[in-house]
C-alpha positions in Angstrom: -40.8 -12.9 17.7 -42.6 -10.3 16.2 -41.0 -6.4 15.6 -42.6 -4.2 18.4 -42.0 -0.5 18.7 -42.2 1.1 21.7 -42.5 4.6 20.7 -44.6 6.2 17.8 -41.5 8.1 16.6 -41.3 7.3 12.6 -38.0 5.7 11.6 -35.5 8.0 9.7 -32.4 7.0 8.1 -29.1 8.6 9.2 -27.9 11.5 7.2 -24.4 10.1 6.4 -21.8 13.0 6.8 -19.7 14.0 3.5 -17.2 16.4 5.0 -14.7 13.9 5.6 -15.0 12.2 2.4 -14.6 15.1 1.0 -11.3 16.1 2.5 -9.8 12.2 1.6 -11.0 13.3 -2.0 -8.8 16.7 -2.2 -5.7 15.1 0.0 -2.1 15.0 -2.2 -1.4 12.6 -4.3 1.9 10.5 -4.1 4.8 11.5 -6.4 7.3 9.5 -6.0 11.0 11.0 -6.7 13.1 8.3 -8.3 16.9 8.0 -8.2 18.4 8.2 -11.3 21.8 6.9 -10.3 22.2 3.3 -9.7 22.9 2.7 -5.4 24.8 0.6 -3.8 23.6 -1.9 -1.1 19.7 -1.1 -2.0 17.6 -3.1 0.2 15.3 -5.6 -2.5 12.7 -4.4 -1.0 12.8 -0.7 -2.2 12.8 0.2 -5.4 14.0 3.1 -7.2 12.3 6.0 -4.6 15.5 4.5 -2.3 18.8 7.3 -3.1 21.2 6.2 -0.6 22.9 7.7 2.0 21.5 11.4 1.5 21.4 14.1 3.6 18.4 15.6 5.2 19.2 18.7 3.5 19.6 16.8 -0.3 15.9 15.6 0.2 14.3 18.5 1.5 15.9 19.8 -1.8 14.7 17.0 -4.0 11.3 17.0 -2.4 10.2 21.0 -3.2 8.8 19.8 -6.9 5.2 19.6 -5.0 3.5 18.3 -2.3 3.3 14.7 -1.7 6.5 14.0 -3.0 8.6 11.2 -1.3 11.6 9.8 -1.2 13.8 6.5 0.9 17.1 7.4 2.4 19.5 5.8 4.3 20.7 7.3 7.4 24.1 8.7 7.7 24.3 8.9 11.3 23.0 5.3 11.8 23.8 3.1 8.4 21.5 0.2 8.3 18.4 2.2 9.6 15.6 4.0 6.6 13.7 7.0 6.1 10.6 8.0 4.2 11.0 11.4 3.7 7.8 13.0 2.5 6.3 16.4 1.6 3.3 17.8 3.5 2.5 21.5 4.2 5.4 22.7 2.3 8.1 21.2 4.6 9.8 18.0 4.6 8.0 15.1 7.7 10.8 12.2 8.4 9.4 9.1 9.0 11.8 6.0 10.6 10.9 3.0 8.3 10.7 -0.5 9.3 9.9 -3.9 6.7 8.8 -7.5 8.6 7.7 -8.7 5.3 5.4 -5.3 5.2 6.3 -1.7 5.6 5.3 0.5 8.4 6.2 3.7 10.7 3.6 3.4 12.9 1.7 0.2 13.4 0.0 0.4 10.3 1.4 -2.5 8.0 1.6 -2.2 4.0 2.1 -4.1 1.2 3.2 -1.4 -0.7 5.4 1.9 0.3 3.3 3.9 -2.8 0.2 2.4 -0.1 1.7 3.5 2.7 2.4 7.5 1.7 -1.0 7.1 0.3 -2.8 6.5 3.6 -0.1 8.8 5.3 -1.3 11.6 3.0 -5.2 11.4 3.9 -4.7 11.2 7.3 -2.1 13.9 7.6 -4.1 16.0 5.3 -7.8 15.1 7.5 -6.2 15.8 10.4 -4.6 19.0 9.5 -7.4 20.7 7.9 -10.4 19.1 10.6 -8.2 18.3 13.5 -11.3 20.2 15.8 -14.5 18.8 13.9 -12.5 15.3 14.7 -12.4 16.1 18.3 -15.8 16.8 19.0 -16.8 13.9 16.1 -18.7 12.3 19.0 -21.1 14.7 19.9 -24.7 14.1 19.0 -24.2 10.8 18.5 -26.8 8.7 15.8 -26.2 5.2 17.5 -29.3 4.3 19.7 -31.1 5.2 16.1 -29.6 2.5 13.6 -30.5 -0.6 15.4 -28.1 -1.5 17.8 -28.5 -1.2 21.8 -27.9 0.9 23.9 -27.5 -0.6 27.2 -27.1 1.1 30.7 -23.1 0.5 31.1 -20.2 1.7 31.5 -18.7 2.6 28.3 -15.4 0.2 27.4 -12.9 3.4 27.6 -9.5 2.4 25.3 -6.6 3.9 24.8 -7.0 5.9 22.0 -3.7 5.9 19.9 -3.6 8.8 17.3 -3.9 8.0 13.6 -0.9 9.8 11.7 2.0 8.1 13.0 1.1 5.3 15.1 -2.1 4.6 14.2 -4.6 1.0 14.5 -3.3 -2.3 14.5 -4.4 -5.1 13.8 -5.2 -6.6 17.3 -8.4 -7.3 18.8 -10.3 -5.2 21.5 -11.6 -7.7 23.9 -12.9 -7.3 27.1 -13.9 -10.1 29.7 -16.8 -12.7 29.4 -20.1 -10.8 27.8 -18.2 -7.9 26.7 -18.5 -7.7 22.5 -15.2 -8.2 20.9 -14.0 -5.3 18.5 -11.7 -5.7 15.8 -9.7 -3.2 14.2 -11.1 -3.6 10.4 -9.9 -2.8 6.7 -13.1 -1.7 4.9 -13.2 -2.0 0.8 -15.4 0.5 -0.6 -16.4 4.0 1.4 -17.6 3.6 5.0 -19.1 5.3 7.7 -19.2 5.2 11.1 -22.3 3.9 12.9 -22.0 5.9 15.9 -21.0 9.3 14.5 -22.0 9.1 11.0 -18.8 10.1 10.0 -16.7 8.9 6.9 -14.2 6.1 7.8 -10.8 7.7 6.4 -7.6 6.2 5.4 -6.9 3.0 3.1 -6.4 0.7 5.3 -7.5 0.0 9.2 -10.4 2.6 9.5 -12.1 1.9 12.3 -13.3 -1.3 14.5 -16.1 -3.7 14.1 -18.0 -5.7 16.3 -17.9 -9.5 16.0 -21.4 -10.0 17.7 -23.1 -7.6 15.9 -21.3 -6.2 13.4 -21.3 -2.4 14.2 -18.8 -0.2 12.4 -17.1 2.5 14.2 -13.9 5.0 14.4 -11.6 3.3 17.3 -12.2 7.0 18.7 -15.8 6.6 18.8 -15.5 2.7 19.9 -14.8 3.7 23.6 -17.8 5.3 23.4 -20.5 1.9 22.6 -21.6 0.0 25.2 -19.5 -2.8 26.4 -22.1 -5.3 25.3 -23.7 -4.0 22.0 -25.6 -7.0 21.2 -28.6 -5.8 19.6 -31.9 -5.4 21.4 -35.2 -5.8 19.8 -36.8 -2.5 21.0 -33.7 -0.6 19.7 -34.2 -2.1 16.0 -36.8 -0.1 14.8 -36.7 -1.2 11.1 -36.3 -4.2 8.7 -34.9 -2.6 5.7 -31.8 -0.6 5.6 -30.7 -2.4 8.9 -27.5 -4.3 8.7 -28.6 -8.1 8.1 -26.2 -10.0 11.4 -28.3 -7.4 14.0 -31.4 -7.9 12.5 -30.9 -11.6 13.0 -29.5 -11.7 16.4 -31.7 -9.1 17.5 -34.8 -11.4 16.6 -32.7 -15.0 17.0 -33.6 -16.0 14.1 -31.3 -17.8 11.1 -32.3 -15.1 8.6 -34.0 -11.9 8.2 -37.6 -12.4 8.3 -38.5 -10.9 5.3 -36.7 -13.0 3.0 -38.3 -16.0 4.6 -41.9 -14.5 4.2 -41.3 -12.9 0.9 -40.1 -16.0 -0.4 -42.9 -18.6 0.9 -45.7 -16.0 -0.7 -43.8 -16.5 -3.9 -43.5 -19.7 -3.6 -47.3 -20.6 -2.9 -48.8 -18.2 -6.0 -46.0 -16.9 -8.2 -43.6 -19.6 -9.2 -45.7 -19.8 -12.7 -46.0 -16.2 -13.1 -44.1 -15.0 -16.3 -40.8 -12.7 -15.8 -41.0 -13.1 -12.3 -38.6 -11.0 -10.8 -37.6 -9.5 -13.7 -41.0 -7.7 -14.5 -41.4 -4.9 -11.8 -44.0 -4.2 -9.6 -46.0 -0.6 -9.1 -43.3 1.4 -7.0 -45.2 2.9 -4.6 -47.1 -0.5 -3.9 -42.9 -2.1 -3.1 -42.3 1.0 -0.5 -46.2 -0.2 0.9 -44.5 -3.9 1.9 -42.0 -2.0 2.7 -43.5 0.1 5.5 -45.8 -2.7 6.6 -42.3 -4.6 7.5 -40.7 -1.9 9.1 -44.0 -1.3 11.1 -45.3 -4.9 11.9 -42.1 -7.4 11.5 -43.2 -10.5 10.8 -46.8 -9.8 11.0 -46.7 -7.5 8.1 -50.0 -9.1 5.8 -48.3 -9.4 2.4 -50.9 -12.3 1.2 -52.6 -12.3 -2.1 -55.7 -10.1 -0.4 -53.4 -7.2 0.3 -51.2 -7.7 -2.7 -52.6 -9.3 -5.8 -49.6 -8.9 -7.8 -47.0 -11.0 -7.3 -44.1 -9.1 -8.8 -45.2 -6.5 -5.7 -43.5 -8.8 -3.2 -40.6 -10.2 -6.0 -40.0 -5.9 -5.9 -40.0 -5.9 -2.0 -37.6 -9.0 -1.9 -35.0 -7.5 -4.3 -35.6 -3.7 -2.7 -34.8 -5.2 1.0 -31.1 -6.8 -0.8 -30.6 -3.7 -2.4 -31.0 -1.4 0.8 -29.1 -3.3 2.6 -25.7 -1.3 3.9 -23.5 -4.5 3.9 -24.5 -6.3 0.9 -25.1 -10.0 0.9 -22.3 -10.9 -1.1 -19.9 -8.7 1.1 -17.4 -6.2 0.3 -14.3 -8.7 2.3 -15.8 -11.8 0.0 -16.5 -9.8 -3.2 -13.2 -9.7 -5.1 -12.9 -13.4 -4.3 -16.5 -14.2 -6.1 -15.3 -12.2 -8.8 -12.5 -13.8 -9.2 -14.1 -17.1 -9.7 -16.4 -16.2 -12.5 -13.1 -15.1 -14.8 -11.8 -18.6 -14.1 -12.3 -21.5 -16.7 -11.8 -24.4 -15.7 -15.5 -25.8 -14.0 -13.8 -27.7 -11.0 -11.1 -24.7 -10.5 -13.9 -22.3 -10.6 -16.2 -24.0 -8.2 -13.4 -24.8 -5.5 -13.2 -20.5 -5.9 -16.5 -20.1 -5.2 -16.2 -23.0 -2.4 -13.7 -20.7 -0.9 -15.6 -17.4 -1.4 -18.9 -18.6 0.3 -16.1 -19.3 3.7 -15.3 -15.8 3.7 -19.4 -14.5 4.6 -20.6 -13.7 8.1 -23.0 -16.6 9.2 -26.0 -14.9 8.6 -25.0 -13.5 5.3 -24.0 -17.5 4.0 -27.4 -18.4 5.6 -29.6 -16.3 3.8 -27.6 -16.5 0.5 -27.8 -20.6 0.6 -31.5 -20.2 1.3 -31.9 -17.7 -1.6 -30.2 -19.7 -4.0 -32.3 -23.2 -3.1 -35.3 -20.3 -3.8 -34.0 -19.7 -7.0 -33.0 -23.1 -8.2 -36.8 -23.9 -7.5 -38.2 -20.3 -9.7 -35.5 -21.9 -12.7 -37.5 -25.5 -12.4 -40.9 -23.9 -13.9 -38.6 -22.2 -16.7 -41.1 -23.3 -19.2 -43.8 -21.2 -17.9 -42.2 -17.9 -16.0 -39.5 -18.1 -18.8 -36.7 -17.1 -16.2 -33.2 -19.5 -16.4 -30.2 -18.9 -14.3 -28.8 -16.5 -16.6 -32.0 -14.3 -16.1 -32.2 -14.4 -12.5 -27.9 -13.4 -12.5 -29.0 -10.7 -14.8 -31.2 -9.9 -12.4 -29.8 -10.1 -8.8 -26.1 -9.9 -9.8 -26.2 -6.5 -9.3 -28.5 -6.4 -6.4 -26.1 -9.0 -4.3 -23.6 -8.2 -5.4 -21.7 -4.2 -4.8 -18.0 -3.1 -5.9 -16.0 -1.8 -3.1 -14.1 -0.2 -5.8 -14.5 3.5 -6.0 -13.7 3.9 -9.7 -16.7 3.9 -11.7 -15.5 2.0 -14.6 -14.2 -0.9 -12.8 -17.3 -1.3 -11.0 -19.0 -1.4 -14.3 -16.7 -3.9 -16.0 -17.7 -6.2 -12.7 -21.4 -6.3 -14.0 -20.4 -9.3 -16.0 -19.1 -11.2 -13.5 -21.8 -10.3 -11.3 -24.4 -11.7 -13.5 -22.0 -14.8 -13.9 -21.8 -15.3 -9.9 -25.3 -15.4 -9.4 -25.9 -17.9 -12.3 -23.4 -20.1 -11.3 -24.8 -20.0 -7.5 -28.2 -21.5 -8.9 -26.8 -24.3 -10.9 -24.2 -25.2 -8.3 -26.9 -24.8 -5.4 -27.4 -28.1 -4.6 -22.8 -29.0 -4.3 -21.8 -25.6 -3.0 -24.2 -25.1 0.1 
């Protein structure tokens, strides 16, 4: 099916909104106020923030060192039941606090309780200082621009629960037969939402996602998508930068055209070609192929009379991975590919990587497998383009591949691994897919 637009209006990519990043950014930090006497009857699964039975009074006077301190008590009036006591806007907030195996005091659930005044924090802080840009967050909506539908229905109105206290759980949203399925969703890394373009706060549980198309929203601005948000055709007016699941359903097809035609060009005139895909092609050529995607879908012309050099279409291959805003190797599968490539033992580490290729979407394991069977096949004429498995994972580790973490230096120390996921996906090709 080939990519038709229907209006003459040029594509442009959302402006992704910073303010709200930038409030999670300046939120307090936790300090956690310790007890330095040993307690009696401390529950095992607090540690030494827990003082006993304390009055409200004696934390509010333990807590004035600075904001974000907290502390556990125990209540006097009702022995048996907990409080996180914590310091916002220079007064004490009292939380009730629960453990099923995970703490809460709203129906957020956390491994940790350093996690959980963490996440408290940003969102008390957000909401605080932009409780009014939040309310009107879905005005002007950039939805029906970023390649999803936007059907003639009824919006799928929810009850909205607020975020501070008793914020998302982890239920799903789902409606009757043909109505898309939205699940509340932990993203790793910085996200934002695709129908306001605002950032996704808080550590944990920031928004929904769909499960037939992938869409990433606030729950506030979920009520606000179409009840069915599979994506149409006519609404995807772009290749690149578009998330890979829509652009698949939206032209039923197994994988994003491009790869597919990118890779058969390669395949026909460039497997001898020295460095290939190492050696770049001329830039402004790459953002050419580019266009001529976005434009005409599958029947962009990228044949050897447009585009003599083949490195041209290796660099429009590698640019489409890179631009993509869910990478291949996703942020939910990523620390588990990691993972694998720090293990040593070879039937361990493959049984990892087994494991890791289970946690991508369909269409993300689709197009990876097909990929990898690509690059097996660029490694077999070694001799003459002089590109092993360890080139091509020097190569594409980093465009696959993208650290959710926010801290610069981790993500650098992952380049390794990177490089060592991609390498081991080409010799393993043929057992692991």
């Amino acid at each position: 099916m080939a990519l038709t637009l229907f209006d003459t209006d040029e594509y442009r990519p959302p402006v992704w909104k910073s303010y709200l990043y930038q409030l999670q950014q300046e939120a307090p930090h936790p300090r956690r106020i310790t007890c330095t006497n040993e307690v009696e009857n401390r529950p095992k699964y607090y540690g030494r923030e827990f003082h006993g039975m304390i009055s409200r009074e004696a934390a509010d006077q333990l807590l004035s060192v600075a904001e974000g301190s907290y502390l556990i008590r125990e209540s006097q009036r009702q022995p048996g039941t907990y409080t996180l006591a914590l310091r916002f806007g220079s007064q004490t907030r009292n939380f009730r606090l629960y453990y099923d195996g995970k703490h809460f005091v709203g129906e957020k659930r956390f491994e940790s309780i350093h996690d959980l005044v963490t996440d408290g924090l940003i969102t008390l802080y957000i909401e605080t200082k932009a409780a009014e840009y939040i309310a009107k967050m879905t005005i002007n909506p950039i939805y029906e621009h970023i390649g999803y539908t936007t059907l003639n229905r009824e919006p799928a109105y929810q009850k909205h629960m607020p975020v501070p206290k008793e914020t998302l759980d982890e239920k799903d949203s789902t409606g009757q037969d043909g109505v898309s399925e939205k699940r509340v969703h932990t993203f790793r890394g910085p996200h934002w939402c695709e129908y306001c373009a605002n950032f996704m706060w808080g550590l944990i549980a920031q928004g929904v996602r769909c499960a037939d198309c992938g869409l990433n929203v606030h729950k506030q601005c979920s009520k606000m998508v179409p009840n069915d948000c599979k994506p149409d055709l006519k609404h995807v007016k772009k290749v690149y930068s578009c998330d890979l699941t829509t652009l698949v359903k939206a032209h039923i097809t197994k994988r994003p055209m491009v790869v597919d035609m990118c890779i058969r060009e390669i395949e026909s005139r460039g497997l001898n070609s020295e460095g290939l895909y190492r050696v770049s092609g001329f830039s402004d050529l790459i953002e050419d192929v580019k266009m001529a995607f976005d434009r005409d879908g599958e029947k962009a012309d990228i044949s050897v009379n447009m585009y003599e050099d083949i490195n041209i279409i290796t660099g429009a291959l590698k640019l489409y991975f890179r631009d993509l805003p869910i990478p291949l190797i996703t942020y939910d599968a990523y620390p588990k590919f990691i993972e694998s490539a720090k293990i040593m033992d070879p039937d361990e580490q493959l049984e990892t990587l087994h494991e890791a290729l289970k946690l991508l979407p369909p269409a993300h394991c689709e197009t990876l497998r097909y990929l990898m069977a690509h690059l097996k096949r660029v490694t077999l004429h070694e001799k003459e383009n002089l590109m092993n498995a360890e080139n091509l994972g020097i190569v594409f580790g980093p465009t696959l591949m993208r650290s959710p973490e926010l801290d610069a230096m981790a993500a650098l120390n992952d380049i390794r691994y990177q490089r060592l996921v991609v390498e081991l996906l080409i010799k393993n090709e043929d057992i692991l897919f």
